[in-house]
C-alpha positions, -999 to 999 in steps of 0.1 A, spaced: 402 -488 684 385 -456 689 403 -444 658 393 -467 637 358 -462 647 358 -426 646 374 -433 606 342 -457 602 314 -429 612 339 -410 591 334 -430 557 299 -438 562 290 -401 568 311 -392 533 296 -422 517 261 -410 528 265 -375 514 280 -389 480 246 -407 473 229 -377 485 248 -356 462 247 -379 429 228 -355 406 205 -365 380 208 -368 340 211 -333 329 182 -312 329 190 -299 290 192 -335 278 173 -365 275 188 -399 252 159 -409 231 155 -428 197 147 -393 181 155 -362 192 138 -322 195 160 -295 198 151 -269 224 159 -227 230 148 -211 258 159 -176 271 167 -190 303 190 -159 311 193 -128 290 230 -116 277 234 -75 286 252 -63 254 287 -57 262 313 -43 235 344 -66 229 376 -60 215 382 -97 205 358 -130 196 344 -146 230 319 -171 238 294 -161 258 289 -180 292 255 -176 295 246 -187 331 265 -154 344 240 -132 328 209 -121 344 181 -153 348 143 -150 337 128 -171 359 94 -170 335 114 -187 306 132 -210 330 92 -225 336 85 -227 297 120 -250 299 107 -266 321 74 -272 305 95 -286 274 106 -314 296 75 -321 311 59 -322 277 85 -348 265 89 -366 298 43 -371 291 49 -382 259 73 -411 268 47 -422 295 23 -424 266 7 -453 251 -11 -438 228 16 -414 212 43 -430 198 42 -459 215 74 -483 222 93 -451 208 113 -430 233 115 -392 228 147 -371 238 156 -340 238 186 -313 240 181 -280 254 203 -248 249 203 -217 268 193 -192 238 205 -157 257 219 -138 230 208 -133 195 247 -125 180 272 -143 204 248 -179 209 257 -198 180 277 -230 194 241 -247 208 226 -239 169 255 -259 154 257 -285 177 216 -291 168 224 -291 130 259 -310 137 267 -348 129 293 -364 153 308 -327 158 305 -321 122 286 -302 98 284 -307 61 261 -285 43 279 -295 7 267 -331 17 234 -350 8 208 -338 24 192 -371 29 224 -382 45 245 -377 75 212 -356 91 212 -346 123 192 -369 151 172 -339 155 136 -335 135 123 -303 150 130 -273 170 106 -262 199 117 -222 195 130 -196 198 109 -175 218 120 -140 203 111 -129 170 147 -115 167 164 -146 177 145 -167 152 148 -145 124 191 -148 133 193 -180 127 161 -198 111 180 -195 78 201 -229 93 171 -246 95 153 -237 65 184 -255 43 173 -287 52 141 -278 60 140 -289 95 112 -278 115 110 -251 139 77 -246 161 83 -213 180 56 -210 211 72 -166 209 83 -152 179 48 -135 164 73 -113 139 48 -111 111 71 -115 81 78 -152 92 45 -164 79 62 -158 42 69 -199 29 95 -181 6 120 -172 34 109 -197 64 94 -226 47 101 -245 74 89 -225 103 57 -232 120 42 -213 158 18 -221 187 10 -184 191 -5 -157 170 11 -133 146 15 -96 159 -7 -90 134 -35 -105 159 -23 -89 188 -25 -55 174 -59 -61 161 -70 -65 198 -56 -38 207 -73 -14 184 -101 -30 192 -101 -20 226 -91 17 220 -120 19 197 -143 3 220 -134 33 248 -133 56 218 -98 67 226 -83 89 196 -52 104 209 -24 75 218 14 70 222 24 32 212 62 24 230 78 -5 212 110 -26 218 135 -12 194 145 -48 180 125 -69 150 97 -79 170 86 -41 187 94 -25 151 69 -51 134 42 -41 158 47 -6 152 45 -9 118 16 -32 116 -4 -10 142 3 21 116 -14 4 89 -40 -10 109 -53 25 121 -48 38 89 -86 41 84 -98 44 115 -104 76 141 -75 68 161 -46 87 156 -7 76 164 1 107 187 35 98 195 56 66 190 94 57 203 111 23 200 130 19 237 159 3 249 188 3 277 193 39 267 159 53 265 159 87 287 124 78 303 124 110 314 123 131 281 97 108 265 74 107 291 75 150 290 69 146 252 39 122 263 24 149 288 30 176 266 10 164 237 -17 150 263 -18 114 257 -38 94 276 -34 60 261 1 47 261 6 13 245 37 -3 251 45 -36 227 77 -50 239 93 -81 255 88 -84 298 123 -66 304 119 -37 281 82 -34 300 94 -36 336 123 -10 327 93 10 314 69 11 341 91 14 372 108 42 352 71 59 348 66 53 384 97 66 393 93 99 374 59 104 390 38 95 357 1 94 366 -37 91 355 -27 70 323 -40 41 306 -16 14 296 -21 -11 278 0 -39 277 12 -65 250 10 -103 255 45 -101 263 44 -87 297 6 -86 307 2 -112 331 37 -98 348 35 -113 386 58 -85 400 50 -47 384 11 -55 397 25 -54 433 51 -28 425 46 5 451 33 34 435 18 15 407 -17 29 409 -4 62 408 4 56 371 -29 49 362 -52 16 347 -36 -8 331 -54 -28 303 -38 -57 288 -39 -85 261 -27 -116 276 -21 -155 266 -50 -171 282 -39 -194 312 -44 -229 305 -35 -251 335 -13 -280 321 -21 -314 341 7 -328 361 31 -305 358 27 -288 393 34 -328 400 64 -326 380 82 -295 389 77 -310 426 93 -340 419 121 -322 401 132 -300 426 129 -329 452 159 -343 438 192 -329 458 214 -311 429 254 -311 432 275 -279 436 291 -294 406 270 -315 389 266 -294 359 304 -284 353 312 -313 325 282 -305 305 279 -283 275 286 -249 266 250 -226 273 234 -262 293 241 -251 325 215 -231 347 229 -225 381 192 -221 394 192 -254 420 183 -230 444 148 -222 431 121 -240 449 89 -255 429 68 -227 446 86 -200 427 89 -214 394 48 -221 398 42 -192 407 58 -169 384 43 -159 345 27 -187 332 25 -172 299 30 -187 265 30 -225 287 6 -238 262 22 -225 230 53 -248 247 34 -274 250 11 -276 220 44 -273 204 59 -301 216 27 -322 210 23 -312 176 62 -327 166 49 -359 187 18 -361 169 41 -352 136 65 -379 145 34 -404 150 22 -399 119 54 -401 99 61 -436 117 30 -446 106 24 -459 144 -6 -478 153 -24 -485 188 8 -500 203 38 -503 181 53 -474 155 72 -491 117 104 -487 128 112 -499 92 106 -461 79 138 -438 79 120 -404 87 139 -370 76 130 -338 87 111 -328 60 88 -357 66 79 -343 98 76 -312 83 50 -321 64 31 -339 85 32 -311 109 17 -289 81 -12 -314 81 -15 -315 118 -47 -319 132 -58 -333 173 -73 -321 201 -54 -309 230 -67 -298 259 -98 -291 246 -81 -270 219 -83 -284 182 -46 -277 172 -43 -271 131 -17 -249 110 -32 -226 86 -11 -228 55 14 -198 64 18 -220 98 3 -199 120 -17 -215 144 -57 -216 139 -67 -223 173 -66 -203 207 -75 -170 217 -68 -135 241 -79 -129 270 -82 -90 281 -70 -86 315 -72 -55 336 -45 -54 370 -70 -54 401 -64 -34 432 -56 -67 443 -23 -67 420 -40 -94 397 -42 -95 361 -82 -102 364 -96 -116 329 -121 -87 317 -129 -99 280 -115 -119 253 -108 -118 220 -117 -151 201 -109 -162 163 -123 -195 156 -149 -206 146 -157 -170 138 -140 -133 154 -158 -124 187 -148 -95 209 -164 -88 246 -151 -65 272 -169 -63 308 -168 -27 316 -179 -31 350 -155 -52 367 -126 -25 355 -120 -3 385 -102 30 367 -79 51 382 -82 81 399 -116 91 399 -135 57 388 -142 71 354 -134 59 321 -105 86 310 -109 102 275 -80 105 255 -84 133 225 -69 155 210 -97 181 198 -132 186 214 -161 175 185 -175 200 164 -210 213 163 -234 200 138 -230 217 105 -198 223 109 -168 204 92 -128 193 113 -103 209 95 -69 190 101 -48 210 119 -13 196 115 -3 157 106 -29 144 127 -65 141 118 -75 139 154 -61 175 154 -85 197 141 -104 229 136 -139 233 133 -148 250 99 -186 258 83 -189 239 51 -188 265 20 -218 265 -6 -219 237 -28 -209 214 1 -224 196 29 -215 178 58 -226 146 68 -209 142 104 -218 102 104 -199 93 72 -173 116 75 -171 145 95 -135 156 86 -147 165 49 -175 189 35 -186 166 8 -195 183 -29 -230 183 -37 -239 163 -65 -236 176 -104 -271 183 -101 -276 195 -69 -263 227 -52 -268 239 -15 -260 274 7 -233 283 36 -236 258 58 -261 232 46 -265 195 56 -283 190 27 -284 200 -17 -310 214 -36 -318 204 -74 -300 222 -103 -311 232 -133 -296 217 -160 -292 234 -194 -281 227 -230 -285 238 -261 -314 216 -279 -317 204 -315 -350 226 -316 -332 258 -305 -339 284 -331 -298 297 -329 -295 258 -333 -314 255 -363 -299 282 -381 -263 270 -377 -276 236 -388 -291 251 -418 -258 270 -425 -237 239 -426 -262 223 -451 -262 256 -470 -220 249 -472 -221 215 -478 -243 224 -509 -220 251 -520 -193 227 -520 -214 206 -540 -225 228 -565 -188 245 -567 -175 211 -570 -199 203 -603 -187 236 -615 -152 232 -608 -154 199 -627 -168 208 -656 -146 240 -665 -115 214 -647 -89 223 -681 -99 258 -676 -71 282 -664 -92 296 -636 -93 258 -619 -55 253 -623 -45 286 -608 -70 281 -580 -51 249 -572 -64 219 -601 -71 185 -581 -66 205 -547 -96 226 -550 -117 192 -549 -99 181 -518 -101 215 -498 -138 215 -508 -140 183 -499 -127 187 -462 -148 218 -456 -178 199 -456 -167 171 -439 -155 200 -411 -188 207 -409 -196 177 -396 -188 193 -362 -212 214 -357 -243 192 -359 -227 179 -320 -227 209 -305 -267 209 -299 -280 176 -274 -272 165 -248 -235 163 -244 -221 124 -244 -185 106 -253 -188 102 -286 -206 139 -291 -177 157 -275 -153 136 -294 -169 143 -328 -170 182 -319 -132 189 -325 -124 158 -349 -138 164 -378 -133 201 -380 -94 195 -363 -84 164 -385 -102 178 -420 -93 215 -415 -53 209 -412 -57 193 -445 -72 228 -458 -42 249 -442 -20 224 -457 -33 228 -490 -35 264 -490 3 265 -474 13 247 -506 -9 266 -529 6 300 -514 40 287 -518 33 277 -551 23 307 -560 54 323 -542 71 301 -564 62 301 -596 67 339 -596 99 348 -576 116 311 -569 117 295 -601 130 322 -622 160 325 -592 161 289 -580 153 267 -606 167 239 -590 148 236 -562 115 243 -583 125 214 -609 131 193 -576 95 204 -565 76 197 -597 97 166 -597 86 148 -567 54 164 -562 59 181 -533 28 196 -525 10 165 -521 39 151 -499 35 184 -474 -5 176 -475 3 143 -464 26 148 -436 1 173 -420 -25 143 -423 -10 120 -409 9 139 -381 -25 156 -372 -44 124 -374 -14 107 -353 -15 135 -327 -56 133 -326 -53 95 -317 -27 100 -292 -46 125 -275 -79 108 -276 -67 77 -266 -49 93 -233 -74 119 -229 -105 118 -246 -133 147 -244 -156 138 -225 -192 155 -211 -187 183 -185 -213 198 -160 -203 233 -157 -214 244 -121 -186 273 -110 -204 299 -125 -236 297 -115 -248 282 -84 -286 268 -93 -277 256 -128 -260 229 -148 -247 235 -177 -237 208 -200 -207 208 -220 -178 192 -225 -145 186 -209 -113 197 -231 -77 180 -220 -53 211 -225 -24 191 -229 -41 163 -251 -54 192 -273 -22 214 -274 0 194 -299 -31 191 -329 -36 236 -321 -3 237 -323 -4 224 -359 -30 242 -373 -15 276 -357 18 267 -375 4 262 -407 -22 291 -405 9 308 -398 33 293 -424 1 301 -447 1 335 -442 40 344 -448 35 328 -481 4 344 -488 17 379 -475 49 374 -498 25 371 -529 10 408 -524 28 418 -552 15 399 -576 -3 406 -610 -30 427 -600 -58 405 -616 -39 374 -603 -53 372 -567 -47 342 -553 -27 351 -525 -42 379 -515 -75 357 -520 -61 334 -490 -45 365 -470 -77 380 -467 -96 344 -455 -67 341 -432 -75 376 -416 -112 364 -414 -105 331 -397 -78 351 -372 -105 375 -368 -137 349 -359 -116 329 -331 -104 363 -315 -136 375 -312 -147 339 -296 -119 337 -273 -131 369 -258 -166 358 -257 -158 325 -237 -134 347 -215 -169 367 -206 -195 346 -207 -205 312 -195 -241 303 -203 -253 276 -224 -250 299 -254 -214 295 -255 -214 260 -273 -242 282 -303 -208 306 -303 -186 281 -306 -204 260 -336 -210 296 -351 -169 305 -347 -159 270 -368 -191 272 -396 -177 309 -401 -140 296 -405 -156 272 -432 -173 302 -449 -142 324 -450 -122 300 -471 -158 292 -491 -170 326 -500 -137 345 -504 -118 322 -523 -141 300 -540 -168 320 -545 -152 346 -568 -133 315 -590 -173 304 -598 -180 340 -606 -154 348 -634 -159 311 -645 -196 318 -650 -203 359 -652 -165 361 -669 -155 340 -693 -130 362 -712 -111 362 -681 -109 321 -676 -84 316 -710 -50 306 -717 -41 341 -734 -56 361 -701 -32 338 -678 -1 342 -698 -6 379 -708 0 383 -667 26 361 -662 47 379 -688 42 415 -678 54 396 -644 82 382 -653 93 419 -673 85 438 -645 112 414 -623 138 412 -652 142 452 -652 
């Protein structure tokens, strides 16, 4: 009897602690007519090398206690939603969890969210056999979600991170599915800039993660500075295998003040017990929203030593009834076992924790969890077309449909007015700027608010700074004194030397006082000056007597050419006008008046078209002379030493008319090279201040290289001109054409020698009266020494302008080559 009794007490005793120990449904899944996917970092995989494939078991890897709250608040969120009658109502809400602690060996959870009965079939219709899932609450990291939103974006389901502020994930070409609770890094770093320019620190180190999401802050805090004072003194992405030690000497040596360190709450806690460690003091940190509201490194020992730390932080929103939840949950009595059956990456291991310590750890990024979760609800709502108290459940919704109504999102929630912009980024919340109290608190000191418009306030007063209770400076050079100008001294404009501006500078130390800015065109100014002085601004008027008579020389030459011209034409059959070159005397006299078109825009004052019509004319219409006179030397050449030994070549001559074809060519290459270099490079007006301090002088601006190939022409036929001409020296004695056109060759090589070396030696005004004088005294050259003795025989000589003359020559010539 008392063995049966004692197997009684037995029984009931076991039965007693098997309903004690029946565990509840599975904290990583909930049944429900529709389903969110959920990844939380629950514990984070240390990267191990293997020599073969494994799955990772991630509840053996270190647990973040932080993330293991935002879980929580996933549940809570959906577990509020059921109990609503307002949000879908009559429809239930499930979920399935994964424990997302690796970004390359963590894939199993992914597929089993995108899978179908334990398949996947991404060849299949994509409005068929979906997954029950139609969103995604995470990742949290940036580097996690860039792995593997690509699976999601196929079939466009959505995925609302509440972490990953990567800022390339707001392009719709890569993630147009991908939607987020909190802010771009690009926000983040833009309050932290704005609090190193509001202490007017220059001189700062910035330590980021060396994964996706520290690398994107880096880079988005180099461009942001880009125009500001502040200068990136130092910069290191960290990991396991930082040597804290080395870095922080590079730190000291350089004498950074301002350390910013932008990377996730591990790489951060690694960080600053290592600088406590290594006796790191009197700096600044400032602290990303990743890790600035950290519950343990406030309370750390030795952490005032290192300094003040500053920080931008996720402002704390409390969530109602979840305290009330997380009670109730850890009231329940878990099972050694209860979790063995379930899936891979859905087991936590972390019954022990009691409600007090998941409350009481990092609460942030809670409202980016649950904003999230409430925006696929009110999503959801919207694509079931629900009402006050039932949904249609007539309407097959798909992903995408979600999607979209997600895009369009737009309810209040907790006071905050929760909308996408159209990259998905979120267009409500704000930052709070904390400072860590001697308390060990993260005390909110300022904020940092976007909507309706930007606002930034720091209280200076509540931040108690460590050592000495002063704000610390952080520089890298001392200012200059007034006057004086910061040379860079290095890669670093914060660097710098202090230099007195030269004359014809000034500094103006409010605008910029890294540069000595040039005095205006018109102004000048001394050593040292913070201000210019008026020039004096010269050019060479119409009503200059030096500019009168050039004008009245290149009137005098266009008449000449007129009156040669009349003359020419009227004695046109005579032998004189055929020798001197026939039809090509018209043209040459022709283009040396229009050449001295160019000197009437060498007086005024200097403008576009002015400095443009100073080299045209005499360029363009002056390579047609050469070229004529190249073909009347060769001619000349030819008709007495090539034709009587190369017929041939002087039959194929006369033939095709080869002199008009040379003519031509230089035309049109010289005309073709003018437009190429004006259109590239035109001339354009030039104030001349180098040479002398108090003036202006006004000329205009000559493109070497646009002007080189149209020189370069004219030289080459001035010289091809002159070999001809040279070769015709002994001619008839009375036949002097070529030695006509030598000797205007010599003048015109004579006139621009004696220029160059007065524009080598002087620069005054003057120089532009030289220069029209240089090109109206090439025009006279050709005018007066070969035209001018043609009229004279024609009209002082007669006897000497007939057939008999001409031939008499040319057959004493010919005799004289024969013997």
């Amino acid at each position: 009897m008392k063995h049966f009794l004692a197997s009684l007490c037995l029984l009931e005793a076991f039965l007693h602690a098997l309903a004690q120990c029946t565990a509840p449904a599975s904290e990583f899944q909930l049944e429900g007519e529709y389903l969110i996917g959920g990844l939380f970092d629950i514990h984070h995989s240390v990267t191990v090398y293997h020599d073969r494939p494994e799955a990772i078991d991630c509840s053996s890897q270190p647990f973040i206690l932080s993330s293991y709250r935002r879980f929580q608040l996933m549940r809570f969120s959906v577990e509020e939603i059921n109990n609503s009658t307002s949000l879908l109502p009559n429809v239930s809400l499930g979920y399935e969890i994964f424990d997302h602690c690796s970004d390359t060996h963590n894939f199993p959870g992914i597929l089993k969210l995108l899978s179908v009965d334990g398949l996947i079939q991404p060849w299949g219709d994509p409005h068929k056999n979906l997954s029950k899932v139609m969103a995604l609450v995470g990742p949290f990291s940036s580097t996690d979600t860039v792995t593997i939103a690509p699976l999601f974006m196929m079939d466009f389901i959505p995925m609302v991170s509440y972490g990953a502020a990567f800022s390339a994930l707001e392009e719709k070409e890569r993630f147009p599915s991908f939607l987020r609770t909190v802010h771009s890094n690009k926000d983040v770093i833009e309050v932290i800039v704005n609090i190193v320019q509001h202490f007017n620190w220059r001189w700062v180190a910035f330590l980021n993660s060396d994964n996706t999401f520290g690398e994107d802050g880096q880079d988005l805090f180099i461009k942001r500075i880009k125009d500001t004072e502040i200068c990136l003194a130092y910069t290191k992405g960290i990991n396991d295998n930082t040597d804290m030690s080395l870095m922080f000497k590079d730190i000291e040596a350089q004498g950074i003040n301002v350390i910013i360190v932008f990377a996730p709450k591990l790489n951060a806690e690694a960080l600053i017990e290592s600088a406590i460690k290594l006796n790191v003091t009197n700096k600044v940190w400032i602290a990303g929203d990743t890790w600035s509201l950290n519950k343990k490194l406030p309370k750390k020992r030795g952490i005032k030593q290192i300094g003040t730390v500053l920080g931008v932080s996720q402002p704390v929103v409390t969530i109602p009834g979840f305290s009330d939840f997380i009670y109730s949950s850890k009231s329940q009595t878990h099972c050694e076992n209860a979790e063995q059956d379930m899936l891979c990456n859905q087991v936590c291991n972390c019954s022990s924790l009691s409600a007090e310590e998941i409350l009481a750890v990092d609460p942030s990024y809670s409202f980016p969890v649950y904003s999230a979760v409430h925006a696929i609800a009110h999503a959801l709502h919207n694509a079931l077309r629900c009402g006050v108290d039932k949904c249609n459940g007539n309407i097959t919704v798909y992903p995408h449909m979600v999607l979209a109504e997600l895009k369009k999102s737009n309810f209040t929630l907790l006071n905050q007015h929760i909308q996408f912009d159209k990259n998905g980024d979120p267009t409500f919340g704000s930052y709070s700027i904390v400072f860590w109290n001697q308390s060990g608190d993260a005390e909110e000191i300022g904020n940092y608010r976007f909507h309706p418009s930007v606002s930034f306030f720091i209280n200076n007063t509540n931040i108690q700074w460590n050592p000495n209770g002063e704000v610390p400076t952080s520089l890298c050079s001392p200012e200059c004194a007034v006057g004086f100008a910061k040379n860079q001294d290095g890669i670093h404009k914060c660097c710098f030397n202090c230099e007195i501006c030269p004359d014809g500078t000034y500094i103006n130390i409010t605008e910029d006082p890294y540069t000595c800015v040039s005095c205006k065109e018109t102004e000048w100014s001394a050593v040292g000056s913070t201000s210019c002085t008026q020039r004096v601004v010269e050019y060479i008027p119409f009503t200059d007597s030096g500019a009168i008579l050039i004008m009245v020389g290149a009137w005098a030459l266009v008449g000449l050419t007129l009156a040669m011209s009349v003359l020419f034409a009227i004695n046109y059959n005579t032998p004189v006008v055929r020798s001197a070159g026939g039809p090509m005397c018209f043209l040459i006299l022709g283009c040396l008046s229009l050449c001295s078109l160019s000197v009437f825009f060498y007086f005024g004052k200097p403008t576009t078209s002015f400095c443009i019509l100073r080299f045209l004319p005499f360029l363009l219409f002056y390579t047609v002379c050469l070229a004529c006179f190249v073909v009347r030397s060769f001619q000349i050449v030819c008709i007495f030493k090539i034709a009587a030994k190369f017929p041939k070549l002087h039959s194929l001559w006369m033939k095709y008319h080869g002199q008009w074809l040379v003519i031509t060519v230089a035309f049109v290459t010289q005309a073709l090279l003018l437009l190429f270099g004006y259109t590239f490079a035109p001339s354009k007006p030039y104030n001349e201040t180098r040479w002398y301090p108090d003036k202006i002088i006004l000329s205009c601006d000559i493109n070497l290289k646009a002007a080189f190939g149209p020189v370069v022409l004219l030289l080459s036929l001035c010289f091809l001109c002159f070999i001809f001409s040279y070769m015709g020296k002994d001619l008839p004695k009375n036949y002097n054409e070529a030695k006509a056109i030598t000797f205007c060759l010599l003048l015109l090589i004579l006139t621009w020698i004696i220029f160059a070396t007065e524009y080598l030696l002087y620069h005054g005004k003057y120089i532009q009266t030289l220069n029209a004088l240089a090109i109206l005294s090439s025009l006279y050259s050709f005018l007066l020494w070969y035209f001018l003795p043609k009229c004279y025989i024609m009209i002082f000589q007669p006897h000497r302008n007939t057939q008999e003359y001409f031939q008499g020559l040319i057959q004493n010539y010919t005799k004289t080559i024969s013997q």
